[in-house]
C-alpha positions in Angstrom: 1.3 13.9 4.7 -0.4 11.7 2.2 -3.4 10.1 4.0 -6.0 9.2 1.3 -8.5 8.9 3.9 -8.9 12.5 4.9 -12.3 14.2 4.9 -13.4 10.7 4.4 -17.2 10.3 5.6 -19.6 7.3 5.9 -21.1 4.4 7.7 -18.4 2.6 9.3 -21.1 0.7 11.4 -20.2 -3.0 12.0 -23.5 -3.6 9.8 -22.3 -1.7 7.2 -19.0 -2.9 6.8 -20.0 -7.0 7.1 -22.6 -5.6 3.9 -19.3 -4.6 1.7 -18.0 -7.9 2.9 -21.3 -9.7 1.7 -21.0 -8.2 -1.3 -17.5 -8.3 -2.2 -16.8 -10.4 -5.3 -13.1 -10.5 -5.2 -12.4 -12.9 -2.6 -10.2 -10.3 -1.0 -11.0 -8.1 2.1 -8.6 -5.2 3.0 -9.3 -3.5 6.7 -7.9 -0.6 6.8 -8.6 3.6 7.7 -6.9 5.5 8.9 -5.7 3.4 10.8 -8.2 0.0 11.9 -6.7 -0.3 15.1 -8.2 2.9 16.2 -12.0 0.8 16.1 -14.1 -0.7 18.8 -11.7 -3.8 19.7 -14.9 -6.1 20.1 -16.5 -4.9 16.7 -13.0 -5.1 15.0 -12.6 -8.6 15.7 -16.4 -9.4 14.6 -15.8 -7.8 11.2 -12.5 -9.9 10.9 -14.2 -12.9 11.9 -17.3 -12.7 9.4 -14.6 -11.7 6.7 -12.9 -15.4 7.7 -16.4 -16.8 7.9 -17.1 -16.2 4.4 -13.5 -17.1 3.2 -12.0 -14.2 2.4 -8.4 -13.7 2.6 -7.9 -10.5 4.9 -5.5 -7.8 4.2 -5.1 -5.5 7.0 -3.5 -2.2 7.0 -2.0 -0.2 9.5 1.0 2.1 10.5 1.7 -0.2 13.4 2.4 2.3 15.9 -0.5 1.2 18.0 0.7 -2.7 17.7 2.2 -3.1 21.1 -0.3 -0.8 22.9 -3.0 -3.2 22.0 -4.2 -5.6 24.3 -1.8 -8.7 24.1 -4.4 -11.6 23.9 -6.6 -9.7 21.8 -3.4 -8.7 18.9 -3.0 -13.0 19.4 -6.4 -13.1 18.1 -6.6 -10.3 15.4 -3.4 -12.1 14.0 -5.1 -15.5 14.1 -7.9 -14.0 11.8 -6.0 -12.1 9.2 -4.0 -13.3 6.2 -1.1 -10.6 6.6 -0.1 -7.2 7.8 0.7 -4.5 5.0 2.3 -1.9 7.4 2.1 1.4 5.9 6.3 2.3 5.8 7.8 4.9 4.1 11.0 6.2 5.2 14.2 5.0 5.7 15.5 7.1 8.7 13.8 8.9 11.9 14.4 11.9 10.5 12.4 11.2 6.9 9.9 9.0 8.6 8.2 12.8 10.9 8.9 14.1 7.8 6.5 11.6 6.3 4.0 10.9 9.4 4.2 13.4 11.8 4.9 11.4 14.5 8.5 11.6 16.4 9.0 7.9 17.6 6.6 6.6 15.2 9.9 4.8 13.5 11.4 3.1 15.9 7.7 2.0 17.5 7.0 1.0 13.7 10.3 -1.3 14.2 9.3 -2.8 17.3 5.7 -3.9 16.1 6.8 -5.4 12.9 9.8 -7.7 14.8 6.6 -8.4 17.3 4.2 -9.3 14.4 6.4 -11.6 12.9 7.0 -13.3 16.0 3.5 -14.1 16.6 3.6 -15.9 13.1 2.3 -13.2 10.9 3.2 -12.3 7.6 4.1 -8.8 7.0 4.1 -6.5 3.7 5.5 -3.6 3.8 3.7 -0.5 1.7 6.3 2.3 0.9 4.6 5.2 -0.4 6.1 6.8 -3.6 5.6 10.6 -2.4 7.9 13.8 -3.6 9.3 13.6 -0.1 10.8 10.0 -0.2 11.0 9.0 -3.8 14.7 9.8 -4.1 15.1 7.3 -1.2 13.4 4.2 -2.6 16.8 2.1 -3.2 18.0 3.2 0.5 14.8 1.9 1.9 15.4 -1.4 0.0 18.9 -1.9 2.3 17.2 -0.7 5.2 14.8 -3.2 5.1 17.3 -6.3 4.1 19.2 -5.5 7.1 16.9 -4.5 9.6 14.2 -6.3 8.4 14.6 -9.1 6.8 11.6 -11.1 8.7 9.3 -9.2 6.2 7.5 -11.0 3.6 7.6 -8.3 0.7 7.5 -5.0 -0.3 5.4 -2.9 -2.5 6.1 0.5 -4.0 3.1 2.5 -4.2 2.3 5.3 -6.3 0.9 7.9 -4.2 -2.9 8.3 -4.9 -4.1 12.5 -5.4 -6.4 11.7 -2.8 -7.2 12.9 0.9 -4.7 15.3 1.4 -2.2 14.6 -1.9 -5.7 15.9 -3.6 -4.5 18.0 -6.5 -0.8 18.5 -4.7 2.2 18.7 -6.6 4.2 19.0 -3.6 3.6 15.5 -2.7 2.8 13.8 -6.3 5.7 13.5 -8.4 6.0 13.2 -11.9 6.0 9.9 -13.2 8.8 10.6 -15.2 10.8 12.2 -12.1 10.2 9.0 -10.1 10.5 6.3 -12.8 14.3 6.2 -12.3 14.9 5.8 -8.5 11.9 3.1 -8.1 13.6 1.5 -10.5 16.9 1.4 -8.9 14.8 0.3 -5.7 13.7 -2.5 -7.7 16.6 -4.0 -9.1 18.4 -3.5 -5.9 15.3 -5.8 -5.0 15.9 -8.2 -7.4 20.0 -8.3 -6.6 19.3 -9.0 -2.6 16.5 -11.7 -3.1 13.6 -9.4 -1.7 9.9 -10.4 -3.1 8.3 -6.9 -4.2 5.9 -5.3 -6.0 4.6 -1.9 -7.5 1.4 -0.3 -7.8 -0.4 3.1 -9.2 2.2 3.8 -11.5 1.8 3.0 -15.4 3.2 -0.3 -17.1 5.6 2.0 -19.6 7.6 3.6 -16.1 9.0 0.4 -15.0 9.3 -2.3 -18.1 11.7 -4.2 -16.4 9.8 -5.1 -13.5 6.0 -6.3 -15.0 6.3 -9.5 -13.5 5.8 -7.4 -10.8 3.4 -4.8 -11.4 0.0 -5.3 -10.0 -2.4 -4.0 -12.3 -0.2 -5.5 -15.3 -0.6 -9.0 -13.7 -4.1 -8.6 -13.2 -4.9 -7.6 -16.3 -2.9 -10.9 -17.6 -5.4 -12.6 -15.7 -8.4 -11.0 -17.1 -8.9 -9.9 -13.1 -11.3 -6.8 -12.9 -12.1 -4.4 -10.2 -11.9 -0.8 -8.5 -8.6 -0.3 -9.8 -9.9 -0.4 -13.4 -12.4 2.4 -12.1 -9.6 4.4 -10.7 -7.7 4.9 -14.1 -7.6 5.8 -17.7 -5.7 5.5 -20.4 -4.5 8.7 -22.4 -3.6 9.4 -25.9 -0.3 8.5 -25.0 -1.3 5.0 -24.4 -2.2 4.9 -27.8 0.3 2.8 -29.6 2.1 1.7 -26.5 2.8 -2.5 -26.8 2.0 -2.6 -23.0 -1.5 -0.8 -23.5 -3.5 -4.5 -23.4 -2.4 -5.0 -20.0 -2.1 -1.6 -18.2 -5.0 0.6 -17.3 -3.5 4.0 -17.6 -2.1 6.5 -14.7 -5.2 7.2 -12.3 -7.5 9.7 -12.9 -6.4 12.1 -10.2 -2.4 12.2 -12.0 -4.6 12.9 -14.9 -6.2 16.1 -13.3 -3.2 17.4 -11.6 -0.4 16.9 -14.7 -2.7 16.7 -17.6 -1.1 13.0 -19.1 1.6 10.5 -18.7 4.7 13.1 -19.8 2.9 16.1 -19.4 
């Protein structure tokens, strides 16, 4: 539904990609696609194995529904290179999850791989993306995953991007102000259960009680710089906020489709 990698077109050559890697000055790789998995086998694992070469710490994102159709000895390997898993999951039932993806027995074969991952020693994350679709679900997600779950490592809400196909779509982006309160109530209901969690893509002002949490705010703390500074803009709205030091604004692409923060 919200796949910011569609109509997406480039080199994806292995000597490409080990280039980005070269030049990366962040320390920190994320594989991902669509969906990684769907690569060459041989010239996945030599991408993953020049990223741990030069010492980056290796985020790899899937959906996970290929996870226990992949070669068994191979997945041992893939999981030896990479730092963690961030499993693209957003839905809380079968039913929402085709909503979401498309794919009938995509949940419970998400399920499956993510109990499997963790078995082999891997850390997994666990993306939920903050869509019109699912929003209203967040703090059901939250007990879905702290009783289903609860080998995960941590979860972060994300904002859904206007990218791919959620370019310019109001039927998939919701108002900040529309989603503010039940990501809140998914992050509290973090905080009361012990779950480690973040959120992303969404400004500093929605979710004041969580900045601890809030990726861009923390980076900012740290005087941390990169793409995501690219991505967004402040508004006039931003103006006299107290957060405004620390928060880069909504993303460019809310910006198009809504016209500002409260818009």
């Amino acid at each position: 539904m919200f796949c910011s990698a569609a109509g997406r077109n480039g080199d994806f050559s292995l000597k490409r990609l080990t280039a980005e890697v070269d030049a990366d000055k962040t320390g920190h790789v994320q594989i991902s696609g669509g969906d990684p998995l769907l690569k060459d086998p041989a010239e996945l694992l030599a991408l993953l194995a020049h990223c741990r070469k030069k010492g980056k710490v290796i985020e790899f994102q899937t959906n996970a529904v290929l996870i226990m159709q992949y070669d068994p000895e191979r997945l041992k390997l893939l999981c030896r290179l990479v730092d963690f898993f961030n499993v693209n999951f957003s839905a809380h039932t079968p039913a929402l999850d085709v909503e979401v993806t498309g794919v009938p027995d995509g949940f419970a074969r998400r399920i499956e791989s993510i109990k499997h991952l963790a078995g082999l020693g891997s850390k997994v994350r666990l993306t939920y993306i903050v869509h019109k679709a699912n929003v209203a679900h967040c703090r059901e997600f939250v007990d879905f995953v702290a009783q289903a779950l609860p080998m995960v490592a941590w979860i972060q809400f994300s904002y859904v991007k206007g990218m791919g196909r959620a370019k310019g779509n109001d039927t998939i982006i919701p108002r900040f102000a529309d989603a503010a309160g039940p990501l809140n109530a998914a992050m509290d209901r973090c905080r009361e259960l012990g779950l480690r969690y973040d959120v992303d893509h969404i400004p500093a002002c929605f979710v004041r009680g969580h900045l601890d949490h809030h990726v861009d705010y923390q980076k900012m703390l740290r005087s941390q710089t990169g793409v995501f500074l690219k991505e967004k803009q402040k508004t006039a709205e931003c103006d006299d906020c107290a957060l405004r030091a620390h928060c880069p604004g909504p993303r460019t692409d809310y910006v198009e489709l809504y016209g500002g923060l409260h818009a």
